[in-house]
Structures are given as C-alpha cells and as structure tokens.
SERO-4910 file (N, C-alpha, C, O; in steps of 0.05 Angstrom, whole numbers):
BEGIN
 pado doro    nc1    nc2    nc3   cac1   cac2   cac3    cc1    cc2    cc3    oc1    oc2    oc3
  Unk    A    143    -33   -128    119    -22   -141    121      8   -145    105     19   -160
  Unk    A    141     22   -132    138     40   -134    169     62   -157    193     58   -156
  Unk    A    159     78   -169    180     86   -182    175    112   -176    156    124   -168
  Unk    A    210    118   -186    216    155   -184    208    163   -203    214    149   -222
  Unk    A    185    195   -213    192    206   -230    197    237   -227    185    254   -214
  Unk    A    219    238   -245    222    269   -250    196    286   -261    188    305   -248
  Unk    A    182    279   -286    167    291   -291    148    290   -272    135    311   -274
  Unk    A    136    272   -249    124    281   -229    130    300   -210    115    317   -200
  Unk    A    157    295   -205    170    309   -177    164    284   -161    168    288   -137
  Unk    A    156    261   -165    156    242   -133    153    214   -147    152    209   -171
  Unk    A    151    201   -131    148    176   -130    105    169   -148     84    181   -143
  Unk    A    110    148   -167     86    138   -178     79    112   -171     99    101   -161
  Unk    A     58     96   -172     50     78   -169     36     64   -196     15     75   -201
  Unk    A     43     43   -214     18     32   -229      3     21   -220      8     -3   -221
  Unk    A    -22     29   -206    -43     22   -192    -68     31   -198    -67     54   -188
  Unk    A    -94     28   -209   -111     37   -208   -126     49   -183   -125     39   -160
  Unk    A   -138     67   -188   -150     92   -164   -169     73   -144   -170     77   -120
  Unk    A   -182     52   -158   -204     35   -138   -186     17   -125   -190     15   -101
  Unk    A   -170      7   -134   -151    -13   -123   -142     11    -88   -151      9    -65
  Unk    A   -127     25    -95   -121     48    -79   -138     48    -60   -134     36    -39
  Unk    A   -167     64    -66   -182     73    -44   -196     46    -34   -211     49    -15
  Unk    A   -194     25    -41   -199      1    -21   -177    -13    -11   -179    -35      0
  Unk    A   -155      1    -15   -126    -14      3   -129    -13     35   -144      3     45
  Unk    A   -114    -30     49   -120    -27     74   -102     -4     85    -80      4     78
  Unk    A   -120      7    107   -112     26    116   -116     30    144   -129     13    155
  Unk    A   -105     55    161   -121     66    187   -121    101    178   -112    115    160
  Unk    A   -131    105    197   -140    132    190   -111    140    214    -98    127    231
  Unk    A   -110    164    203    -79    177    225    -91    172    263    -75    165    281
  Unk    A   -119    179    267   -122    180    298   -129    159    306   -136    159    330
  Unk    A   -130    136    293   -141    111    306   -108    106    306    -89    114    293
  Unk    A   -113     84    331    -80     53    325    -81     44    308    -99     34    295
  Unk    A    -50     48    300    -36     33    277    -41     10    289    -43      8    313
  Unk    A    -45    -15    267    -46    -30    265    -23    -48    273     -3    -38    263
  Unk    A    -14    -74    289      3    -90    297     22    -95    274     21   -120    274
  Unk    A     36    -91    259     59    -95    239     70   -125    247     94   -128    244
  Unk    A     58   -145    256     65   -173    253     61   -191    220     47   -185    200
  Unk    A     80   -212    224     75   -232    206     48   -233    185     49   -230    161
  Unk    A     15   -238    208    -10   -231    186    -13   -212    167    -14   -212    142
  Unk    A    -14   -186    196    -15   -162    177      2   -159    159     -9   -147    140
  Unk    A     25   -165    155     44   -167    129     33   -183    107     34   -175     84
  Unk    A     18   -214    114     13   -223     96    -11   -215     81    -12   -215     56
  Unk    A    -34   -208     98    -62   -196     88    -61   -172     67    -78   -169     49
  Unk    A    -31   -146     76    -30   -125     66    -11   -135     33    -13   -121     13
  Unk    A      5   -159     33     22   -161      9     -6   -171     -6    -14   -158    -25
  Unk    A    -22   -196      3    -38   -212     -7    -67   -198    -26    -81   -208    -44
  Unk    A    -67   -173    -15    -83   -156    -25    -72   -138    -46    -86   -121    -57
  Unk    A    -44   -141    -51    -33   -127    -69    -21   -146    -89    -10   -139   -110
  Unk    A    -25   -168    -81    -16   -195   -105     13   -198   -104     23   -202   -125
  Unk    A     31   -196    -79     54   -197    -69     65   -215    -64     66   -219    -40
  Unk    A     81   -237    -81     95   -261    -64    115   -256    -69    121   -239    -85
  Unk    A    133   -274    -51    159   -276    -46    164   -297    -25    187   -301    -18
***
C-alpha cells in the first residue's frame, strides 16, 4: 500500500484522510497492543487486506 516518492521526499499512501484518522491505533504512552494472529486480522480487515 505504500509507495516511494521522490517528489514527496517519503513514502505515500492512497488512502483517504477519514479512512486514516479512524485506523486503529494506540497512542505512544499507552501498551502497544499484543501483535498476535487477531490483532493482525482486525488491523488487515479494516484495511480490506486478504491474502
């Protein structure tokens, strides 16, 4: 999903901005979240990710 650009200087996403600010997240001072099997699937499933 994600591409290089030069004319940015970084990496882009085609994603709309609402999509974004309702992605799942944690804030930096709370616990990260368990990186198991669910959480993989809830975080792809919300991004329309199969494989």
């Amino acid at each position: 999903m994600l591409s290089y650009s030069t004319d940015h200087g970084g990496y882009v996403v085609d994603l709309d901005k609402d999509m974004l600010e309702e992605a799942p997240r944690y804030a930096g001072d709370d616990d990260a979240p368990l990186y198991d099997a669910d959480y993989d699937r809830a975080v792809n499933t919300y991004y329309g990710v199969t494989y």
